[in-house]
KOLGU-4560 file (N, C-alpha, C; in nm, 3 decimals, padded with zeros to 5 digits):
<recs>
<n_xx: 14.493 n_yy: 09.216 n_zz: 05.899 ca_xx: 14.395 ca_yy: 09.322 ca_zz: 05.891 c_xx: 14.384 c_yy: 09.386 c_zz: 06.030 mol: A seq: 1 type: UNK>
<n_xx: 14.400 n_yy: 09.505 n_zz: 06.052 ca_xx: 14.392 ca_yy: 09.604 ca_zz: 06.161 c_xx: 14.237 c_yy: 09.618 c_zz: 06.218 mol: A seq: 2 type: UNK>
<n_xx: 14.238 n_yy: 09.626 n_zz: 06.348 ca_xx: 14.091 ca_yy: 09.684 ca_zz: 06.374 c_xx: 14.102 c_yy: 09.762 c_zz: 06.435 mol: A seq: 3 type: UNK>
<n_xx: 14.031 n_yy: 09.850 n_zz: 06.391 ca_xx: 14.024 ca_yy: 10.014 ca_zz: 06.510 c_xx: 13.919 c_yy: 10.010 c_zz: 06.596 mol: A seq: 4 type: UNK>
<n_xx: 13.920 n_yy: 10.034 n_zz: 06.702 ca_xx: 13.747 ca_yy: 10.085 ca_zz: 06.783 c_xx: 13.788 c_yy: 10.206 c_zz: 06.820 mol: A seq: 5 type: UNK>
<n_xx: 13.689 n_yy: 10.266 n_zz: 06.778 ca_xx: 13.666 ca_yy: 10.442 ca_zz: 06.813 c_xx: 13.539 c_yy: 10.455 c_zz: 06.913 mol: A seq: 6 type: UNK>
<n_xx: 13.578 n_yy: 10.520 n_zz: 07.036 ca_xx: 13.486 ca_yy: 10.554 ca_zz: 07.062 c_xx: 13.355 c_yy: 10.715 c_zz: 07.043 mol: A seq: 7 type: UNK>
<n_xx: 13.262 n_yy: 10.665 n_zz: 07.006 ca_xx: 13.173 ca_yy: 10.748 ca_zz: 06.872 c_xx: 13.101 c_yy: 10.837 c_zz: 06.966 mol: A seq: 8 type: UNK>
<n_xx: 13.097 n_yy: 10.816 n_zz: 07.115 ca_xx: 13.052 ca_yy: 10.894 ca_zz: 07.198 c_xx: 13.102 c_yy: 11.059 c_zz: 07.205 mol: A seq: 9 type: UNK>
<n_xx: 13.267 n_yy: 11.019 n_zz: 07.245 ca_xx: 13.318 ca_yy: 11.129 ca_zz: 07.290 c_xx: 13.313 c_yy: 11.229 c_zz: 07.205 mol: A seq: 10 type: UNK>
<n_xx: 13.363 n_yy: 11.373 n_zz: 07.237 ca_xx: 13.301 ca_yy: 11.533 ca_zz: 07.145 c_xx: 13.407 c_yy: 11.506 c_zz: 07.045 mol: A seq: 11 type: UNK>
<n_xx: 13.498 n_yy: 11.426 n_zz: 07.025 ca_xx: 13.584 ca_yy: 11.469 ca_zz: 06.957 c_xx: 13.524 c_yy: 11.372 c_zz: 06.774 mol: A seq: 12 type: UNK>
<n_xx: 13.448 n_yy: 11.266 n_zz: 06.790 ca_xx: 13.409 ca_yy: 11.178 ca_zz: 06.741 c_xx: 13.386 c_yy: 11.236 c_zz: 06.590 mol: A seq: 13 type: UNK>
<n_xx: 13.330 n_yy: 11.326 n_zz: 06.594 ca_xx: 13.347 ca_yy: 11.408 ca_zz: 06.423 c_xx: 13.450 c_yy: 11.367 c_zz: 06.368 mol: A seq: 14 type: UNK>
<n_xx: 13.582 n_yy: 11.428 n_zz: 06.395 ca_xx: 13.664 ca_yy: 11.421 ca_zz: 06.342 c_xx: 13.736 c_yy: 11.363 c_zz: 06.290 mol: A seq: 15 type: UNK>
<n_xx: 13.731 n_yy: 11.178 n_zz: 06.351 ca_xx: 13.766 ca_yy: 11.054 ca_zz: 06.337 c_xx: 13.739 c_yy: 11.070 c_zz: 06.150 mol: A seq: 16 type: UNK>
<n_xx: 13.848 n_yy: 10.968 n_zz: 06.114 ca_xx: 13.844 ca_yy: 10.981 ca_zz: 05.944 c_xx: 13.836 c_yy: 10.821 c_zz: 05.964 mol: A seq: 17 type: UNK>
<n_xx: 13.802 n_yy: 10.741 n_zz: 05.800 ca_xx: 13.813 ca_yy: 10.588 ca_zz: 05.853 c_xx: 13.875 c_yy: 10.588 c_zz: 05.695 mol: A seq: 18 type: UNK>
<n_xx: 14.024 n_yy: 10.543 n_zz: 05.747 ca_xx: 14.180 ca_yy: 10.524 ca_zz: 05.624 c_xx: 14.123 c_yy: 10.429 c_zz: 05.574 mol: A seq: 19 type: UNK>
<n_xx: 14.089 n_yy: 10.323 n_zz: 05.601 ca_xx: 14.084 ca_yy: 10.209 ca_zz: 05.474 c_xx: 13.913 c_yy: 10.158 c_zz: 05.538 mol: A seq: 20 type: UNK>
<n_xx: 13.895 n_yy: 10.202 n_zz: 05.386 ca_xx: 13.720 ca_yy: 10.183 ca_zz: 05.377 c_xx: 13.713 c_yy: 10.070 c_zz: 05.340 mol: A seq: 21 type: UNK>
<n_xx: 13.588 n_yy: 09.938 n_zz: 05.404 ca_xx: 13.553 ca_yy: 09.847 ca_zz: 05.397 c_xx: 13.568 c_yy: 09.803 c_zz: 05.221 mol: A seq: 22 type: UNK>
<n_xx: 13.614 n_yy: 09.651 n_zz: 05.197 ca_xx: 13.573 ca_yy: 09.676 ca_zz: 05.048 c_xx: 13.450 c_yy: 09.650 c_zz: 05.004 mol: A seq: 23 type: UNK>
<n_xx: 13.379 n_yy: 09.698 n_zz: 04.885 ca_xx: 13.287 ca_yy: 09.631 ca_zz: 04.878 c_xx: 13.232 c_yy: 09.520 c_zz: 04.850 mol: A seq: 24 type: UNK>
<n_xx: 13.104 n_yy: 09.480 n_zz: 04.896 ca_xx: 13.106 ca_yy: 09.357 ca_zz: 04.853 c_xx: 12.997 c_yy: 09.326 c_zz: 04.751 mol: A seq: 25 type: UNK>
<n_xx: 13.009 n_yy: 09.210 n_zz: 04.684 ca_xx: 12.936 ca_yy: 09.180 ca_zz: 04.573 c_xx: 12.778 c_yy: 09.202 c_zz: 04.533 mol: A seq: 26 type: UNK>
<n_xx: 12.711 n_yy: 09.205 n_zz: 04.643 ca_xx: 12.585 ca_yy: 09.254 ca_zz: 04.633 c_xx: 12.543 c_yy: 09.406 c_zz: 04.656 mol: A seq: 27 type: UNK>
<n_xx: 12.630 n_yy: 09.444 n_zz: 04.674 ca_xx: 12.633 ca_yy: 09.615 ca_zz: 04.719 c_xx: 12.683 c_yy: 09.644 c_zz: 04.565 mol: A seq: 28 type: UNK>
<n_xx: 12.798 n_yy: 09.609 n_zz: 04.499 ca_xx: 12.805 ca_yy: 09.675 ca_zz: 04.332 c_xx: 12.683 c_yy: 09.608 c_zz: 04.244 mol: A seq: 29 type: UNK>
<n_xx: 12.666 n_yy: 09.499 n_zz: 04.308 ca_xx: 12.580 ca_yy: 09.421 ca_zz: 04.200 c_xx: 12.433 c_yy: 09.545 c_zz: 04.203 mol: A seq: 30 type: UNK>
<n_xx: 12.377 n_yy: 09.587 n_zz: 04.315 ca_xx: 12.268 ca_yy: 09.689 ca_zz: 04.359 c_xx: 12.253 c_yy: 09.814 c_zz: 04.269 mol: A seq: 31 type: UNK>
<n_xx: 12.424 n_yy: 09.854 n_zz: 04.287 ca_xx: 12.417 ca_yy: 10.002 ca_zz: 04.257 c_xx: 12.439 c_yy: 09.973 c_zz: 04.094 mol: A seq: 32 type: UNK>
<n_xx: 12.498 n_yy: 09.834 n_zz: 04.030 ca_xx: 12.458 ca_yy: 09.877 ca_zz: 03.895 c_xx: 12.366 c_yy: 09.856 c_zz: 03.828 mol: A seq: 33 type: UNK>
<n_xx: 12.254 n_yy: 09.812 n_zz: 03.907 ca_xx: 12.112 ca_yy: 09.797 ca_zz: 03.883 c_xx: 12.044 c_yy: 09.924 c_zz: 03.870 mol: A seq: 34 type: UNK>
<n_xx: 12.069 n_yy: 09.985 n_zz: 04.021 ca_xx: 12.056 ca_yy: 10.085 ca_zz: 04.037 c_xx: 12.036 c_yy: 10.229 c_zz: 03.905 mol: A seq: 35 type: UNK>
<n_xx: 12.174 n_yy: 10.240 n_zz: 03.846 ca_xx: 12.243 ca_yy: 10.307 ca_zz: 03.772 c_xx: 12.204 c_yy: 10.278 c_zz: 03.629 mol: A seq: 36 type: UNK>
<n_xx: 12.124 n_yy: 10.148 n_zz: 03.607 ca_xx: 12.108 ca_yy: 10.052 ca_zz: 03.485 c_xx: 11.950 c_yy: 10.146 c_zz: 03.455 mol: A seq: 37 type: UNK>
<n_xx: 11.841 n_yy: 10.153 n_zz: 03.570 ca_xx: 11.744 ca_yy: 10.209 ca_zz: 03.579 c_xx: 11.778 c_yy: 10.343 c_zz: 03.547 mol: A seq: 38 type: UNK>
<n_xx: 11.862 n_yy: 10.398 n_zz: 03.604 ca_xx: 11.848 ca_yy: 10.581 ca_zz: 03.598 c_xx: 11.892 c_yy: 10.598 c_zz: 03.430 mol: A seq: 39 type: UNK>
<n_xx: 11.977 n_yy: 10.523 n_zz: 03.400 ca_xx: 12.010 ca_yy: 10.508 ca_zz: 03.206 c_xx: 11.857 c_yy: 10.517 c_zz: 03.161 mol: A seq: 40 type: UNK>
<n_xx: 11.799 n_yy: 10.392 n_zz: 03.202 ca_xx: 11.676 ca_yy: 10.315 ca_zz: 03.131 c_xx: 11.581 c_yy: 10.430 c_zz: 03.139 mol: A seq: 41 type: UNK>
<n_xx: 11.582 n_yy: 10.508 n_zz: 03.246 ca_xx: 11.462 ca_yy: 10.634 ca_zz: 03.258 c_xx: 11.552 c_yy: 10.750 c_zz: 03.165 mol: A seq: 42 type: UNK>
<n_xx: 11.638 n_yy: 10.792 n_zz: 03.191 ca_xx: 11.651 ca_yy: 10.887 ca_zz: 03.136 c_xx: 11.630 c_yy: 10.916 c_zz: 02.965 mol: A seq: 43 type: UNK>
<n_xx: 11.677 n_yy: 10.747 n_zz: 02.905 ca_xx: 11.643 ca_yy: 10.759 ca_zz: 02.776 c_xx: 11.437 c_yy: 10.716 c_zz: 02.737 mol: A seq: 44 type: UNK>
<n_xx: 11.407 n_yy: 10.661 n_zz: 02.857 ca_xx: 11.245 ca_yy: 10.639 ca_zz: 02.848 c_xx: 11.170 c_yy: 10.777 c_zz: 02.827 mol: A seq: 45 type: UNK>
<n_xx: 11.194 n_yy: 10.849 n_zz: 02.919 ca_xx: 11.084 ca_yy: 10.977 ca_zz: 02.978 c_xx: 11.108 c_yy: 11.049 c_zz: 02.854 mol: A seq: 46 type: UNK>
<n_xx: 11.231 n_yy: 11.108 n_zz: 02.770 ca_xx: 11.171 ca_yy: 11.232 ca_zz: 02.693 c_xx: 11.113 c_yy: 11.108 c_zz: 02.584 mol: A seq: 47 type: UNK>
<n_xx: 11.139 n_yy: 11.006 n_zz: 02.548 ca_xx: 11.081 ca_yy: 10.905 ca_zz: 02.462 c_xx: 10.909 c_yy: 10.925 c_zz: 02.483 mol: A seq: 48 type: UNK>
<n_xx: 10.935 n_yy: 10.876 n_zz: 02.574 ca_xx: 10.763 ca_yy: 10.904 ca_zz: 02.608 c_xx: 10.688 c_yy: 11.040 c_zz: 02.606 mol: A seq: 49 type: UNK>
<n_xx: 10.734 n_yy: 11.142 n_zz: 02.658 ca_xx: 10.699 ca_yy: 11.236 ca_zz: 02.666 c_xx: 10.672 c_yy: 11.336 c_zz: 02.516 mol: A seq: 50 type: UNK>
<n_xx: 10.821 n_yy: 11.256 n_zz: 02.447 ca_xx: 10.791 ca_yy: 11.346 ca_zz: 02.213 c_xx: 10.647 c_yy: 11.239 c_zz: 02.156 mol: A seq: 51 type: UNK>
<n_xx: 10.660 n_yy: 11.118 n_zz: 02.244 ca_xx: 10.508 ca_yy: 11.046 ca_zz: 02.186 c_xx: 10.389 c_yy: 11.102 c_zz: 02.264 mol: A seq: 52 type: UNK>
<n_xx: 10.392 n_yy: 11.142 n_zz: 02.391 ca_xx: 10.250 ca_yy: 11.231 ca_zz: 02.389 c_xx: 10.282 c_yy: 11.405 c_zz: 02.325 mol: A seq: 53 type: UNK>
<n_xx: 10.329 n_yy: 11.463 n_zz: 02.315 ca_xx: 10.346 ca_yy: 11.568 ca_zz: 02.244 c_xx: 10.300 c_yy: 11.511 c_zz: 02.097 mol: A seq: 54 type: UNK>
<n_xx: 10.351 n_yy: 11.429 n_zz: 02.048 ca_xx: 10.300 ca_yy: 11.407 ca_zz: 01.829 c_xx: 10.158 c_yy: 11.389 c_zz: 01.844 mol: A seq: 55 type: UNK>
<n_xx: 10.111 n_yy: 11.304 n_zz: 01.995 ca_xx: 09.971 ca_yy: 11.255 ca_zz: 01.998 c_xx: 09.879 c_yy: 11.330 c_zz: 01.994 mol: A seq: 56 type: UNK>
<n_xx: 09.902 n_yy: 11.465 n_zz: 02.116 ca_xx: 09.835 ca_yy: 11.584 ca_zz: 02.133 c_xx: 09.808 c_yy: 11.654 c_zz: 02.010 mol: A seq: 57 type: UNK>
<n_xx: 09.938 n_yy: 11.689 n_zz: 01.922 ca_xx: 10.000 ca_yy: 11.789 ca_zz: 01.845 c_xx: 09.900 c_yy: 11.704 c_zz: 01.701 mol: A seq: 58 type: UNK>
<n_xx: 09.926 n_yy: 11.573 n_zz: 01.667 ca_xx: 09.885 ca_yy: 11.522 ca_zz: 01.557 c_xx: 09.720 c_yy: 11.503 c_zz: 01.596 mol: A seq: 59 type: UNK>
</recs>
């Protein structure tokens, strides 16, 4: 495995690209499909909730 050090100071430091991105690791996917598990879980919650106060109002 290669290691690069860049120095992040100099003007040119933008430009630096980083070729092989860390992999991830198990608690970082485990997060984001939690994450992602919630934004499902809301998206099918809120209009759910929202046609039951509308019938509530409405009825």
């Amino acid at each position: 495995m290669a290691v690069r050090n860049f120095d992040v100071t100099s003007p040119r430091a933008a430009r630096y690209t980083l070729l092989e991105p860390a992999p991830r690791r198990r608690a970082d996917i485990r997060r984001a499909k939690q994450r992602w598990s919630m934004v499902g879980i809301g998206a099918l919650a809120v209009p759910f909730a929202a046609a039951v106060i509308v019938i509530g109002v409405v009825h």
